[in-house]
C-alpha positions as CSV (number, residue, x, y, z in Angstrom):
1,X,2.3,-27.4,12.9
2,X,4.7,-28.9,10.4
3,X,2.1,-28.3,7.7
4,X,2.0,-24.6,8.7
5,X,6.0,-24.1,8.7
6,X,6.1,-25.9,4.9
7,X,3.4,-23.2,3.9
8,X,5.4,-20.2,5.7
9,X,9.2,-20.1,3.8
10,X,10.4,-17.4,6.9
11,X,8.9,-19.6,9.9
12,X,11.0,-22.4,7.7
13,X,14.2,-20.4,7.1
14,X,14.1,-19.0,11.0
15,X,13.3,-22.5,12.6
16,X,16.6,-24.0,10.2
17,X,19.0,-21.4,11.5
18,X,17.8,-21.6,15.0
19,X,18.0,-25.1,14.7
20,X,21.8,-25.1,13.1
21,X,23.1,-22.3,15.5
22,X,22.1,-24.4,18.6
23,X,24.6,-26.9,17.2
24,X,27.8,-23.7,17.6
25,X,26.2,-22.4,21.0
26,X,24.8,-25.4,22.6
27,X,21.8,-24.5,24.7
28,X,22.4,-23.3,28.0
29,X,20.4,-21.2,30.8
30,X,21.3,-18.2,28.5
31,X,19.2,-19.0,25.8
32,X,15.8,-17.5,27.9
33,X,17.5,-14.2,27.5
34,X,17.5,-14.6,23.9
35,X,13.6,-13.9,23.8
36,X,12.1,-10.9,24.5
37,X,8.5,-11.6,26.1
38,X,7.6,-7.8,26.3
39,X,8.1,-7.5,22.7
40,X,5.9,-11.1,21.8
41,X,3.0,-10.0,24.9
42,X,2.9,-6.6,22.9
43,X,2.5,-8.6,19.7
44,X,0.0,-11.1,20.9
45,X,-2.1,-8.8,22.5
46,X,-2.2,-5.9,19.6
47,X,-2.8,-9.2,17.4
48,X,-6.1,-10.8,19.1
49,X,-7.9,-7.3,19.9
50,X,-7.4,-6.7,16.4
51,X,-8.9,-10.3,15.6
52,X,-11.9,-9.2,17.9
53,X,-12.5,-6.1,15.7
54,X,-12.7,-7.8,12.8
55,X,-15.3,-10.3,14.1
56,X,-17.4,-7.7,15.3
57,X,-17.1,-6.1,11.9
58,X,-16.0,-2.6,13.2
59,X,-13.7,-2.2,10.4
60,X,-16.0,-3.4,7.6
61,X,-18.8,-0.9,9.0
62,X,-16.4,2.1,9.1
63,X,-14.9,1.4,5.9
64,X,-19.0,1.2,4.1
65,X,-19.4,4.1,5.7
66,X,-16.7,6.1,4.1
67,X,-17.5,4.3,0.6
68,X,-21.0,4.8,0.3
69,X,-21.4,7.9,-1.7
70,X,-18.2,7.3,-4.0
71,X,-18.8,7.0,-7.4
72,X,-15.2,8.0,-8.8
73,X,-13.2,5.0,-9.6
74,X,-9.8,6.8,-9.0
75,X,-11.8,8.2,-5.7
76,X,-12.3,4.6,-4.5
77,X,-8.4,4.0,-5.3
78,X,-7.5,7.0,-3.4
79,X,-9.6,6.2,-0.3
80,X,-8.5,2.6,-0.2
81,X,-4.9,3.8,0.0
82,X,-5.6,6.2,2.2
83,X,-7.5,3.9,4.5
84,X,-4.4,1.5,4.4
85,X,-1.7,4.3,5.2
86,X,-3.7,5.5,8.0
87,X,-5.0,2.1,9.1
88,X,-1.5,0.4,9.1
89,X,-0.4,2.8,11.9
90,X,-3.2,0.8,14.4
91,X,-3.6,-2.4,13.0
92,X,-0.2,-3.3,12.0
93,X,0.7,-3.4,8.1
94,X,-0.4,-7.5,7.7
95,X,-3.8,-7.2,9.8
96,X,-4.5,-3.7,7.6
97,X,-4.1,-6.0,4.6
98,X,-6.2,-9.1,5.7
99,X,-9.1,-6.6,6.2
100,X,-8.9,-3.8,3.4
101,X,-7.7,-6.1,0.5
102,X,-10.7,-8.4,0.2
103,X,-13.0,-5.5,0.8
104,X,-10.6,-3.6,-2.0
105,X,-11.2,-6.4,-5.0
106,X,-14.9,-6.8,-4.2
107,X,-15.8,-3.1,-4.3
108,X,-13.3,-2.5,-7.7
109,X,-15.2,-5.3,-9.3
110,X,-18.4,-2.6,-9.9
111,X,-16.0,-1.3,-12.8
112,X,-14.2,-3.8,-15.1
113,X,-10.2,-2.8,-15.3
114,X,-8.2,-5.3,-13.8
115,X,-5.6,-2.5,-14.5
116,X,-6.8,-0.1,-12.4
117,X,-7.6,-3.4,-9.6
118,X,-3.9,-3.8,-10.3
119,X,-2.0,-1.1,-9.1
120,X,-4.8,-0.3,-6.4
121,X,-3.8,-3.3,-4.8
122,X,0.1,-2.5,-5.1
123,X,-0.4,0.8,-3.8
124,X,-2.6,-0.1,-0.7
125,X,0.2,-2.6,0.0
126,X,3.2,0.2,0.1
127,X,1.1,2.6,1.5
128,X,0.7,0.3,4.3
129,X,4.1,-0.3,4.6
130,X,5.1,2.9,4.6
131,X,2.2,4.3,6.8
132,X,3.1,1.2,9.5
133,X,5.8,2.6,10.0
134,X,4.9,6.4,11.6
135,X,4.2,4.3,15.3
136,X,5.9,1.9,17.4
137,X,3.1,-0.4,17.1
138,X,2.5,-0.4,13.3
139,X,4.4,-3.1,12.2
140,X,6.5,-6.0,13.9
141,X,9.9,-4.4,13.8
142,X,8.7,-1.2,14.8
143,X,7.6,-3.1,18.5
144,X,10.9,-4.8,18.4
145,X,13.1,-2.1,18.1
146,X,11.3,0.6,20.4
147,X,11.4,-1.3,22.7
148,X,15.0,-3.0,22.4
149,X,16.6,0.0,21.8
150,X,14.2,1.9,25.2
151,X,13.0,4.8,23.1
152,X,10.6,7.9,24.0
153,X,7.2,7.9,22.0
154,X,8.1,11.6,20.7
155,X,11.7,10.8,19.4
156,X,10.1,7.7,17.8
157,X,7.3,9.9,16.0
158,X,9.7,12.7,15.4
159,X,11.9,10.5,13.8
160,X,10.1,8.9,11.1
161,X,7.6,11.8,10.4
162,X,9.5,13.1,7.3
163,X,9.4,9.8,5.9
164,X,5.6,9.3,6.5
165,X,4.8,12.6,4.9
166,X,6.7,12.7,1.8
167,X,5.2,8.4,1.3
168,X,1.6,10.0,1.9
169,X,2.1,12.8,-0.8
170,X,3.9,9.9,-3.1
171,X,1.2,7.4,-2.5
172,X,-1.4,10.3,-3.4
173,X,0.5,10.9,-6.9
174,X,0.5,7.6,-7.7
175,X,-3.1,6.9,-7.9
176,X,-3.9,10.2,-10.2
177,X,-0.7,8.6,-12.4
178,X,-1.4,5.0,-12.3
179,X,-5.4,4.3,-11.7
180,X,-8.3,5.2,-14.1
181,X,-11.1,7.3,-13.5
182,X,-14.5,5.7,-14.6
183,X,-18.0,6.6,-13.2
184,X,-19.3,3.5,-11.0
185,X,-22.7,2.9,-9.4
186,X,-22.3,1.0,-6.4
187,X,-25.2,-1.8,-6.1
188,X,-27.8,-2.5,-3.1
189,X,-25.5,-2.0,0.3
190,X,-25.6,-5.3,2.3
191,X,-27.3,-5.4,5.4
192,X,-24.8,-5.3,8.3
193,X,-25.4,-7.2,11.5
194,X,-25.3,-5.1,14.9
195,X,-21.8,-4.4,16.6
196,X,-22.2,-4.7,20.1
197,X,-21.7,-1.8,22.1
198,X,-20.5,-4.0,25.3
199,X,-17.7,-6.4,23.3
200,X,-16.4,-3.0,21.4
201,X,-16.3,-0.9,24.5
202,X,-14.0,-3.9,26.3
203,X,-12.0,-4.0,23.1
204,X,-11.2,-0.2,23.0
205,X,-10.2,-0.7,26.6
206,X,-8.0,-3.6,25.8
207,X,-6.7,-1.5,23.1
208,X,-5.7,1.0,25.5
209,X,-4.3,-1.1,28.2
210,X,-1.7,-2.2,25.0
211,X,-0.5,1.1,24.2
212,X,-0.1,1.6,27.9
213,X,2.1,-1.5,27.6
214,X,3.9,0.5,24.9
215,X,4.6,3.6,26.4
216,X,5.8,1.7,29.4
217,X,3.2,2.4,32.0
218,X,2.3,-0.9,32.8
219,X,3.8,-4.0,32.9
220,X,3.6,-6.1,29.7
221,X,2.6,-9.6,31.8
222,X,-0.2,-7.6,33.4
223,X,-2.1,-6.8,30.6
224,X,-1.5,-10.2,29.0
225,X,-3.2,-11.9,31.7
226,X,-6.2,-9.5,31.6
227,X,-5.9,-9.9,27.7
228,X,-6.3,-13.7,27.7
229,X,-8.5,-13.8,30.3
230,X,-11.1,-11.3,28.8
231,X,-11.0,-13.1,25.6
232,X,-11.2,-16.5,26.9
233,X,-14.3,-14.9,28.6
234,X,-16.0,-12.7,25.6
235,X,-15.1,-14.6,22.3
236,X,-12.3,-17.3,22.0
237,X,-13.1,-17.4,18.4
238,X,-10.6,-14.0,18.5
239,X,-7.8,-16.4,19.2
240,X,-7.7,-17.5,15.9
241,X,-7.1,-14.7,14.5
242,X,-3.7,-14.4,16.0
243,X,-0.6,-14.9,13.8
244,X,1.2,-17.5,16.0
245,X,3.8,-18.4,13.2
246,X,4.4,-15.0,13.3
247,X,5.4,-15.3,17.1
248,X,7.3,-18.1,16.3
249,X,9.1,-16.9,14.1
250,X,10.0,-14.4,16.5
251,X,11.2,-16.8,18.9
252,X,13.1,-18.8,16.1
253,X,14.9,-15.1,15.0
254,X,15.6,-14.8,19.2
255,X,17.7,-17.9,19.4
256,X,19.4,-17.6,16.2
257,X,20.6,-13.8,17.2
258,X,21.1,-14.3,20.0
259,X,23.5,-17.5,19.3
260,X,25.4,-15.7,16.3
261,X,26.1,-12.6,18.8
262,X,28.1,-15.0,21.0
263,X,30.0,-16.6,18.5
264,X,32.9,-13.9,18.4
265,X,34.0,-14.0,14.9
266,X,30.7,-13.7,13.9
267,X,29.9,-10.5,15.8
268,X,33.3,-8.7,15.0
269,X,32.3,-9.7,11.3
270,X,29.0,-8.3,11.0
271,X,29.5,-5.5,13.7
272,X,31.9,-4.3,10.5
273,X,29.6,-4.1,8.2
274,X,26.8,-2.3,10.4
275,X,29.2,0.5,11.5
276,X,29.4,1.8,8.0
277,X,26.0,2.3,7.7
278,X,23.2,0.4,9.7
279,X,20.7,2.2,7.2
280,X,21.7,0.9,3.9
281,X,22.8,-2.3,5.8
282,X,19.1,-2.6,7.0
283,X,17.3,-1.7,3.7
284,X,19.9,-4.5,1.5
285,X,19.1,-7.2,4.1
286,X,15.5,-6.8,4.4
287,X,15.7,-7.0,0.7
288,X,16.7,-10.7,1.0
289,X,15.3,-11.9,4.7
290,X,12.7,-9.0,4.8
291,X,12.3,-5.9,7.6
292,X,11.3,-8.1,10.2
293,X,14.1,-10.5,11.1
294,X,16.3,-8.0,9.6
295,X,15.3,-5.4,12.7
296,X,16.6,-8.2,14.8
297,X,19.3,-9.5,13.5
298,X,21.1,-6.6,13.2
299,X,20.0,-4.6,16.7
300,X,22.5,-7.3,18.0
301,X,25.5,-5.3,16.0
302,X,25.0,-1.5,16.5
303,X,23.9,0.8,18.9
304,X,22.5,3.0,16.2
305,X,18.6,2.1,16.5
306,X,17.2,5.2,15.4
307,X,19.3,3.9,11.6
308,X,17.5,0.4,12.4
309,X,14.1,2.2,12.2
310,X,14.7,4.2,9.4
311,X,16.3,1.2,7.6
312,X,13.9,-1.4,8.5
313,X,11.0,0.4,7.7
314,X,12.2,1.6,4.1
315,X,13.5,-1.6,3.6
316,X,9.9,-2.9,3.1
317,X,10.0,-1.2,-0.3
318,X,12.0,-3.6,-3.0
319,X,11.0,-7.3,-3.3
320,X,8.1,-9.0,-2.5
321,X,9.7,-10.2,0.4
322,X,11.4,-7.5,1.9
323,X,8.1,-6.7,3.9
324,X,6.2,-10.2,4.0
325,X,3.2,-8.4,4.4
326,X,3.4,-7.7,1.2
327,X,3.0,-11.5,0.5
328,X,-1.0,-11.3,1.6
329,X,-2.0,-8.9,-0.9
330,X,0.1,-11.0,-3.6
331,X,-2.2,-14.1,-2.4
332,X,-5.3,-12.3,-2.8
333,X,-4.3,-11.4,-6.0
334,X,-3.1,-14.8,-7.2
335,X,-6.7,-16.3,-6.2
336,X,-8.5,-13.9,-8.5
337,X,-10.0,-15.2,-12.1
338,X,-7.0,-15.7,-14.7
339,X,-4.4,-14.1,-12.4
340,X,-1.9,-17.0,-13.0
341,X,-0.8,-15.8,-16.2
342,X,-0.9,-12.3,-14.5
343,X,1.4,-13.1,-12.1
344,X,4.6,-12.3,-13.4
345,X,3.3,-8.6,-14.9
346,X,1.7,-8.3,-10.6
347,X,5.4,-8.9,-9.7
348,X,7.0,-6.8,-12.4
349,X,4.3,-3.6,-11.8
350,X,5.2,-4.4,-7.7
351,X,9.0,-4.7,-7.8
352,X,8.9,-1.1,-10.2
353,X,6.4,0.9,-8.0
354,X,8.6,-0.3,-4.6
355,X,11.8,0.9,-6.1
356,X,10.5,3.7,-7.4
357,X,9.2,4.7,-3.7
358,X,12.5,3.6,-2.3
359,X,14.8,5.3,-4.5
360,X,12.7,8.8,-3.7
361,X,12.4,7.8,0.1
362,X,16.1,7.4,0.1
363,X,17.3,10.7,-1.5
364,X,14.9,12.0,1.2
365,X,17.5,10.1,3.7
366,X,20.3,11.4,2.6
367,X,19.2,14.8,2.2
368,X,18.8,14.6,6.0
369,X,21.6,13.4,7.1
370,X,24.0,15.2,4.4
């Protein structure tokens, strides 16, 4: 466990201010409010049927599929991104990266131009940020604040559909404008072993009961119980694949809100600050402690969700951090042949493209609410 918080700076960062804030609140029978188990059951269980499609290899089979008569190199670009805007909406914007980007770098390596590899790998990772962000369940913060803030699927979707649009048009510019076009030939396609019809068919229904958790039909501790019990039934290999220090995490960010909104001078402070605009407040501080813990943090200090949502979710553009999604595709990229000395040009491309897309996204938010 300790091993796995030094490798993780935000499960660090969160445990160290939950850990200090316990020391101005002292813990109390309060402190189980803190956490919101709907929001970490909705998590968990979104999280392991994912890990459970990914073993049975329904995402690698679809994505073959789709790629199999492709020959374009700027087609293969433009498919990947599309695949990880539309993706990210389902699988959450991390668990659309895990799968995709691997898939992404093995495919592009049937044409030489780590240029092209480049900024195909930059662009799947905004699109899936921004894409994640068109449903309550694509991305962490998204579960969070539907739920804390109580709000209706339609307002939720209505909301953030301008956004989604105008980042699926920008997304589709910026392959013609940034990726090559080269004529590839695809070698021999592997042999793909058999998904099973019975496993998929209880993962779809797993899938289901989640949403249902979601849209507040059933009770969240229901569905986890059926959830684990399934699993531990089916495949407990799909347990792995859970992100528990991103639960953690969770549960660190709990206490530490939780604590700061009860120390008064604190909450008058920051309450300040948020009133002028939870938007811009939202996208700065994701810039620096990314969307995630941002979306909770500040929920404590305005009422204003619907400015939380917008915020949070175009705070993701910027830094590398400021969606720590954004984080996977950087590793994947770091691993590859002579990337080291490529790093600093990976950042440089990544930090120019993200504010590129933010600036444009946020003249788009402004024009709305002028």
């Amino acid at each position: 466990m300790l091993e796995r918080i030094k490798k993780d700076p935000v499960l660090f960062i969160s445990g160290i201010l939950a850990i200090v804030s316990c020391f101005f609140v002292h813990p109390d029978k309060e402190y189980i409010g803190y956490v919101d188990f709907r929001v970490l059951s909705i998590l968990f269980c979104m999280m392991i049927v994912v890990s459970e499609l990914v073993i049975l290899g329904v995402f690698d089979k679809l994505t073959n599929k789709l790629l199999s008569k492709v020959h374009s190199s700027r087609l293969v670009s433009l498919i990947l991104v599309w695949l990880s805007f539309f993706l990210g909406m389902i699988l959450t914007n991390d668990v659309t990266l895990v799968t995709l980007v691997p898939f992404a770098i093995a495919l592009m390596k049937s044409f030489d131009d780590r240029k092209t590899l480049t900024f195909t790998l930059i662009l799947m990772t905004v699109a899936t940020n921004l894409g994640s962000m068109q449903t309550p369940i694509g991305n962490p913060q998204n579960i969070y604040l539907y739920t804390h803030y109580n709000m209706e699927m339609g307002h939720f979707l209505t909301l953030v559909l301008p956004y989604s649009l105008c980042s699926l048009v920008l997304v589709t510019i910026a392959v013609f404008v940034l990726c090559k076009d080269m004529k590839i030939q695809h070698g021999k396609e592997q042999e793909q072993k058999k998904i099973s019809g019975i496993r998929l068919a209880v993962c779809i229904v797993l899938f289901v009961l989640s949403l249902l958790v979601v849209l507040k039909v059933i009770e969240y501790y229901i569905v986890l119980g059926i959830m684990i019990i399934a699993m531990l039934i089916m495949d407990r290999k799909a347990f792995k694949g859970v992100d528990y220090t991103l639960l953690i995490t969770f549960v660190f960010f709990f206490v530490f809100v939780g604590n700061m909104g009860r120390i008064e001078i604190v909450y008058e402070t920051i309450s300040k600050i948020v009133e002028k605009s939870p938007a811009i407040t939202a996208i700065a501080s994701s810039q620096v402690i990314s969307n995630v813990p941002a979306a909770i943090l500040l929920s404590v200090f305005t009422d204003n969700g619907d400015a939380l949502v917008i915020g949070t979710n175009l705070g993701g553009l910027g830094t590398l951090i400021a969606s720590m999604a954004s984080l996977i595709t950087y590793k994947f990229h770091a691993a590859l042949p002579k990337a080291k000395e490529k790093s600093i040009s990976y950042i440089g491309a990544f930090t120019v493209v993200n504010i590129i897309f933010l600036a444009i996204l946020l003249a788009l938010y402004f024009v709305l609410h002028l």
